[in-house]
N, C-alpha and C positions, 0 to 999 in steps of 0.2 A: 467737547462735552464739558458742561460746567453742573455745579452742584447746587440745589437749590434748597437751603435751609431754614425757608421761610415759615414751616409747619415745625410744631413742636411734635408731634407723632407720626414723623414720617421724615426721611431724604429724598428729596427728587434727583433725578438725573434727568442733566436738560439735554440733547441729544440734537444740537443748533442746527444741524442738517439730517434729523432723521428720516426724513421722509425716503431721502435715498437707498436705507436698507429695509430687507424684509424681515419681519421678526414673524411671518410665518403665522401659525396658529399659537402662537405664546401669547399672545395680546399684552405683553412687557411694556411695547412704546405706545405711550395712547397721546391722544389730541390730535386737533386737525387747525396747526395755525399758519395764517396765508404764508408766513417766511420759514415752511418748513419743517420747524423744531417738533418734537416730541419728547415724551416725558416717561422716564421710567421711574416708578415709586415703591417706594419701599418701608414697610412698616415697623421689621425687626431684621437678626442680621440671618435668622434662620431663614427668610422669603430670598435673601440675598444671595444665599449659599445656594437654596434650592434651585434659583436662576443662573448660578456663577456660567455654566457652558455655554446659555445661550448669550449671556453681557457679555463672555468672552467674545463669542462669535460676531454678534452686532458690533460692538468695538473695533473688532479687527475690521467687517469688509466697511465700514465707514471708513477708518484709515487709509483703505486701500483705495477709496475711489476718491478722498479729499487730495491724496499724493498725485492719483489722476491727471488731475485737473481742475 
């Protein structure tokens, strides 16, 4: 996962293999690009905190299936 600070009103979180986890009905990771990645965005740190269990959660099974294999 890498950070994308390209926007002045917002942090992305680039998510290099999110395709792999599910976020479910949170609709947190969006885009659909051919290598994968998806993008969590964030506009304040209140949007962040209200997500914090489900980034926790998509964080971890990402980790858990990049150790995979």
């Amino acid at each position: 996962m890498v950070f994308n600070l390209f926007r002045k009103d917002a942090v992305r979180l680039v998510f290099l293999k999110g395709v792999l986890v599910d976020d479910g009905a949170t609709g947190i990771l969006q885009g659909d690009h051919a290598d994968g990645r998806r993008l969590a965005s964030f506009s304040s740190i209140k949007e962040v905190n209200k997500n914090k269990k489900t980034l926790q959660r998509l964080v971890k099974e990402l980790l858990q299936l990049l150790q995979k294999g």
